[in-house]
C-alpha positions as CSV (number, residue, x, y, z in Angstrom):
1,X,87.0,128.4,97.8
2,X,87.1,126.2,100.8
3,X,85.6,127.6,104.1
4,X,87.9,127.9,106.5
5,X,87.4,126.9,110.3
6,X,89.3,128.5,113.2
7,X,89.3,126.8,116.9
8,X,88.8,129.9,119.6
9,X,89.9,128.3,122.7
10,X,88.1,131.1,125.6
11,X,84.6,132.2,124.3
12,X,85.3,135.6,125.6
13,X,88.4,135.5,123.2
14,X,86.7,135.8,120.2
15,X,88.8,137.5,117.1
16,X,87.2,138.6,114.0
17,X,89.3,137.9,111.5
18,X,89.6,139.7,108.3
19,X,87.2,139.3,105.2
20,X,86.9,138.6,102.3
21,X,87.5,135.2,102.4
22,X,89.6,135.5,99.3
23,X,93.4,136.5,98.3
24,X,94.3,140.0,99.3
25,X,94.8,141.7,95.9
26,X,98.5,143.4,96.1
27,X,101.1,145.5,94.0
28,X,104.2,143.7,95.2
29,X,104.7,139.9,95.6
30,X,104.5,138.8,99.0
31,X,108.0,137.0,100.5
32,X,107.1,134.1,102.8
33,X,110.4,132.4,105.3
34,X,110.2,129.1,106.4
35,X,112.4,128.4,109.3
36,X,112.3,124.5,110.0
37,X,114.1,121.9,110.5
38,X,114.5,119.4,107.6
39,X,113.0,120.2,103.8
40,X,110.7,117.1,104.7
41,X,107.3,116.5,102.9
42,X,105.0,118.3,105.2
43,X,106.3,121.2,104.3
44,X,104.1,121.1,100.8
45,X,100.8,121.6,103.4
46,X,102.0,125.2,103.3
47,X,101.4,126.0,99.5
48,X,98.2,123.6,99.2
49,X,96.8,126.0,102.3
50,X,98.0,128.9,100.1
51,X,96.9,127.4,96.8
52,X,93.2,126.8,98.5
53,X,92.9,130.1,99.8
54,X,93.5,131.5,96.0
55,X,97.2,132.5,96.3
56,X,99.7,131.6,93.5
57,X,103.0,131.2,93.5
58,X,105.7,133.5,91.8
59,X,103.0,135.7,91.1
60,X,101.1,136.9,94.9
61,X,104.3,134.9,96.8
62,X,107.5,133.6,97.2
63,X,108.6,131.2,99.9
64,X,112.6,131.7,100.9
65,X,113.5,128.5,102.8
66,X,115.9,127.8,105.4
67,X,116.5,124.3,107.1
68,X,118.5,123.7,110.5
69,X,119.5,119.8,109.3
70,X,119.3,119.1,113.2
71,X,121.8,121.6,114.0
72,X,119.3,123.5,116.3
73,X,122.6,125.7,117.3
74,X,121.8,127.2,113.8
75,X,118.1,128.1,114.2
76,X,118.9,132.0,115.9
77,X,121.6,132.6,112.5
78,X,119.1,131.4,109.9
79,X,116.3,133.2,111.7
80,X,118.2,136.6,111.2
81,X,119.0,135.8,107.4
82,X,115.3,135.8,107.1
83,X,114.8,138.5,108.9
84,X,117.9,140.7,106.7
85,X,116.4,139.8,103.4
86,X,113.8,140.8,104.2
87,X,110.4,138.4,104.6
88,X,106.9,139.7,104.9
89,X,106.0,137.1,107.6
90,X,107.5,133.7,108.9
91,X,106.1,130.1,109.2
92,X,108.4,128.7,111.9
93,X,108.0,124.7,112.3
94,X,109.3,123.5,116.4
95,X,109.9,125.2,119.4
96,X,113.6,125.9,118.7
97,X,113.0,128.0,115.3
98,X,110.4,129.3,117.2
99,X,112.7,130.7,119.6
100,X,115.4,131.8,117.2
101,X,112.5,134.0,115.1
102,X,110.9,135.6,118.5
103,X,114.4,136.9,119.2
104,X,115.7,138.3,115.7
105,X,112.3,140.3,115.3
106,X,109.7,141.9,117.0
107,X,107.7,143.6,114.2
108,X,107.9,140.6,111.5
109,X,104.9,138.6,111.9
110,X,105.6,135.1,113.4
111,X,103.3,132.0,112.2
112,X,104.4,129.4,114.2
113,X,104.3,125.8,115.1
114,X,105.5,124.6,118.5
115,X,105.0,121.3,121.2
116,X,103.6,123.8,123.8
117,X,103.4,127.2,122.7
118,X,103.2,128.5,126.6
119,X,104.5,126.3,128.7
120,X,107.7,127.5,126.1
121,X,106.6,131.0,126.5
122,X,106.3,131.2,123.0
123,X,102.8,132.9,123.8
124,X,100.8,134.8,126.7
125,X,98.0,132.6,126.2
126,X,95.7,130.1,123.5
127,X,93.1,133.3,122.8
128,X,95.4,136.1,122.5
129,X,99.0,135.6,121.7
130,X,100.4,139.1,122.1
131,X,103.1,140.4,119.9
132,X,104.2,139.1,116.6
133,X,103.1,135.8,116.9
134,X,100.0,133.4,116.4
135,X,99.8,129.8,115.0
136,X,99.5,125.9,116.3
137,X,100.6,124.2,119.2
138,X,101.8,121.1,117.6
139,X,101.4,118.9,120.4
140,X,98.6,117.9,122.7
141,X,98.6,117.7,126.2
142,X,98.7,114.5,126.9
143,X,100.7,113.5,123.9
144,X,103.4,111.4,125.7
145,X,101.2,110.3,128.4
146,X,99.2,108.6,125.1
147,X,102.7,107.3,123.6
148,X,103.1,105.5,127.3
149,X,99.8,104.1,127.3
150,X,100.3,102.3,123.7
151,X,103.7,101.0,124.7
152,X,101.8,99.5,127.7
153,X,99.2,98.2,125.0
154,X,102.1,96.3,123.1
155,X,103.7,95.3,126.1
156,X,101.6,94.9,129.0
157,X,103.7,94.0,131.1
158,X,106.1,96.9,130.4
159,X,107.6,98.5,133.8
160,X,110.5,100.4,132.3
161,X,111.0,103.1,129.8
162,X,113.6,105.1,128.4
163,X,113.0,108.7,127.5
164,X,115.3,110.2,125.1
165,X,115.6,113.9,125.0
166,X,117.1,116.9,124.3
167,X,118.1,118.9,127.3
168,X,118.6,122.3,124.7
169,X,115.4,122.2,123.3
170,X,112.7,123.9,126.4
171,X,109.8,121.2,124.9
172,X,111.6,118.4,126.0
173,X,111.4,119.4,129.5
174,X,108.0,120.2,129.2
175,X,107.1,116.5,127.6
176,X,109.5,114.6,129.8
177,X,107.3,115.6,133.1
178,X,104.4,114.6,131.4
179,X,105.9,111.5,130.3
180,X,106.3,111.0,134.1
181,X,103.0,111.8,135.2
182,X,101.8,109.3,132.8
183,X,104.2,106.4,133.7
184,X,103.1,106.7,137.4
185,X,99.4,106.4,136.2
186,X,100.6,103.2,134.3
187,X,102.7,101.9,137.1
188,X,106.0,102.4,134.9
189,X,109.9,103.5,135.9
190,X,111.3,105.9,133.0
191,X,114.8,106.8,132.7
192,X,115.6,109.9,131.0
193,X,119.0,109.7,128.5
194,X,119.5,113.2,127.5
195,X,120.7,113.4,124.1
196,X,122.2,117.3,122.2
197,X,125.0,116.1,120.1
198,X,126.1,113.6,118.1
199,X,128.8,112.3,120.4
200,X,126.5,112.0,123.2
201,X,124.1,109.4,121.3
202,X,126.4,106.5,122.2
203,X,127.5,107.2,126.0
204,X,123.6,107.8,126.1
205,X,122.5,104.5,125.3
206,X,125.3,102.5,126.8
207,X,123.6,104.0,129.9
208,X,120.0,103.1,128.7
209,X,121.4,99.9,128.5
210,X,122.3,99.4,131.9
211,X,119.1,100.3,133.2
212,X,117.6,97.2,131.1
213,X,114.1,99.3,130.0
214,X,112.0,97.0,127.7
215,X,110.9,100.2,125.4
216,X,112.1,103.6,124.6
217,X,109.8,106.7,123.7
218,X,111.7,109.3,121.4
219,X,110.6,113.0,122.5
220,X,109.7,115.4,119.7
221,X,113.0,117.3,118.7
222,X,114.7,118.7,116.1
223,X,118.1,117.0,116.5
224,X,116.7,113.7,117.5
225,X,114.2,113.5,114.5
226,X,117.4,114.4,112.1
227,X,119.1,111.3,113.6
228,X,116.0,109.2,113.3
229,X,118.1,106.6,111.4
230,X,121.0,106.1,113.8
231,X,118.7,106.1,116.7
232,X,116.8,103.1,115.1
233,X,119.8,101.2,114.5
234,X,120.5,101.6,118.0
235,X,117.0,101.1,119.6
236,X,117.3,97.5,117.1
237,X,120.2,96.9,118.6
238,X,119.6,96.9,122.1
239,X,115.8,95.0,121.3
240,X,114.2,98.2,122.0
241,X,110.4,98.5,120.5
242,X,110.2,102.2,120.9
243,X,107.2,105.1,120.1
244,X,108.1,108.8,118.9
245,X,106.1,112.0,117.8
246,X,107.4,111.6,114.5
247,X,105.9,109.4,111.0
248,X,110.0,109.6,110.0
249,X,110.7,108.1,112.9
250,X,108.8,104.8,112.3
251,X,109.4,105.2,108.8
252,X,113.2,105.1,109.9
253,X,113.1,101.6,111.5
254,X,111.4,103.1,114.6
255,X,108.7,100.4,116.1
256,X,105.8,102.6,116.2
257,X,104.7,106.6,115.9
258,X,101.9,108.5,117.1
259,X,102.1,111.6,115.4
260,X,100.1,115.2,114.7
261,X,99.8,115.4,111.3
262,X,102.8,118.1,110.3
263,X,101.3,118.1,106.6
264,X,98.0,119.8,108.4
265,X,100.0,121.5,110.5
266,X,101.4,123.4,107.5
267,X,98.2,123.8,105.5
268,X,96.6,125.5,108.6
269,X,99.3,127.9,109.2
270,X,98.4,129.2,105.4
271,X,95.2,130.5,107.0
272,X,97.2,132.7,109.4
273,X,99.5,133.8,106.4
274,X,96.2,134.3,104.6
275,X,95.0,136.8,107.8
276,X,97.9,138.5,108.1
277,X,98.2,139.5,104.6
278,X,95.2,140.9,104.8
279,X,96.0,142.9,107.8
280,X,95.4,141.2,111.1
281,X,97.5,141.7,114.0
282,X,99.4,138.1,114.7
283,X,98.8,138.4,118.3
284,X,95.2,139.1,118.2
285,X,94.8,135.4,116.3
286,X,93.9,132.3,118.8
287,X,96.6,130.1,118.7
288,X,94.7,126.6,117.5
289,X,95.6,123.2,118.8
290,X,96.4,120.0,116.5
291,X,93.3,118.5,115.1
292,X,94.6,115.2,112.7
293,X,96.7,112.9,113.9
294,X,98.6,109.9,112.3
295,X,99.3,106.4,113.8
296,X,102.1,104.2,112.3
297,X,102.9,101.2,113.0
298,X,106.7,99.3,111.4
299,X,106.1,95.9,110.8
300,X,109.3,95.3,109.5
301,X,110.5,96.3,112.9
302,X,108.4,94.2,115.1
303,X,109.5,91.2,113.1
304,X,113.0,92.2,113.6
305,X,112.5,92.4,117.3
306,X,110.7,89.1,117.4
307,X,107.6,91.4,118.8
308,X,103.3,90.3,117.4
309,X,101.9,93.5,117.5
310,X,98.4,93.1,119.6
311,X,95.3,92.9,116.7
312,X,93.8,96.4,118.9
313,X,96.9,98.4,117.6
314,X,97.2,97.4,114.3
315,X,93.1,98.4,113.5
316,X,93.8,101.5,114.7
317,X,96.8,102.1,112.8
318,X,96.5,104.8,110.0
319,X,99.8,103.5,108.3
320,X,101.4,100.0,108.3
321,X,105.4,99.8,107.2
322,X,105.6,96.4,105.4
């Protein structure tokens, strides 16, 4: 069995959590929901946690899915059909399923992922989350001001960005200030195009384009990430090299992505299952921050965009898209 390692963010915070360090041994098989937004490939992190921590599946759980497909208007009814089965705790992937579990339950314990799990007020604070919740912040705190500086590093002499967000998801207002307090540390105008449905992604970069920006970064968000794919086409079409919080993104036809690692993300969260199980209190669990990160990098892309991506980037780059 691996050994498990837990980040306590205040020293005086300090939870014991439960021990063995092995499977609870149980009666009944225990019902896992995962509330996310896509069936995408991170979401395997969850059972290889699981499987690690000597859990099998079908025989100590079962994992009822549910998937939003970017419509984040369906996280709160998908949350409750959870809930009504019902589940022995949920593993919630963004701030908006988040949201949608916090409010159909109280007493079901919450494992969640989310960009800032207080500044969302997801959470009284890192060490001790109170209520039924615990997990990862999925974002770091200077996340976009980082996304800025490597647009800067492919274009240095980049003085306009556009921001695309969602105004419904609470995140994006959180990562759009930081955005700005990076671009005026790196001297650069953003222009924020606020994006929530599909008919709005046209208007939004007809005005983009008026504004002439010479890159785009892509805020993390459930809708926007769905439509990965027409956003590209869009970005390509208005020469738009352009950095999101997303590996899909790039992957997409997005120009580059600088990226928590989701997969981990998932495979961490099994450790709070793991805890809870074996009877810890969700909200006495420190709430850990991301640890691996991912850096990718469409060549594909910068050809298309006539754009020689700088030799500094492309060392550092985890995956290239050839």
């Amino acid at each position: 069995m691996r050994r498990r390692e837990f980040v306590t963010f205040l020293a005086a915070a300090a939870v014991a959590w439960p021990s063995p360090s092995r499977a609870k041994e149980s009666t009944r098989v225990q019902r896992i929901g995962v509330l996310a937004n896509e069936p995408w490939a991170a979401v395997e992190g969850l059972h290889v946690g699981l499987d690690e921590l000597g859990y099998h599946e079908g025989k100590d759980f079962l994992v009822e899915y549910r998937f939003a497909e970017g419509a984040v208007e369906r996280f709160p009814e998908l949350a409750a059909e959870l809930v009504g089965l019902p589940v022995d705790v949920l593993v919630t992937s963004g701030t908006p399923a988040t949201l949608a579990a916090l409010k159909a339950t109280i007493s079901i314990p919450i494992v969640m992922s989310a960009g800032d799990p207080i500044g969302a007020g997801v959470a009284a604070s890192l060490a001790r989350p109170g209520g039924n919740v615990t997990g990862l912040s999925s974002q770091t705190a200077g996340g976009e001001e980082k996304r800025l500086e490597l647009l800067k590093e492919l274009r240095p002499t980049l003085s306009r960005v556009a921001v695309l967000a969602n105004p419904t998801n609470p995140y994006c207002a959180i990562a759009v200030e930081r955005a700005q307090r990076g671009a005026a540390t790196l001297g650069v105008s953003i222009d924020v195009a606020q994006v929530a449905t599909l008919s709005e992604v046209g208007a939004a970069f007809e005005a983009i384009g008026r504004k002439q920006p010479e890159a785009a970064l892509v805020i993390a968000d459930p809708f926007l990430a769905h439509q990965r794919a027409l956003l590209a086409t869009h970005l390509l079409q208005h020469r738009l090299p352009s950095i999101s919080a997303y590996r899909e993104c790039a992957v997409a036809g997005g120009l580059l992505a600088n990226v928590t690692s989701y997969y981990d993300i998932f495979r961490r969260q099994a450790t709070f299952v793991d805890a809870i199980f074996r009877g810890a209190k969700p909200g006495d669990l420190p709430i850990e921050q991301p640890t691996k990160f991912e850096f990718v990098i469409n060549l594909k892309t910068a050809k298309a965009l006539g754009l020689e991506v700088p030799p500094s980037l492309l060392v550092r780059a985890n995956r290239l898209i050839e």
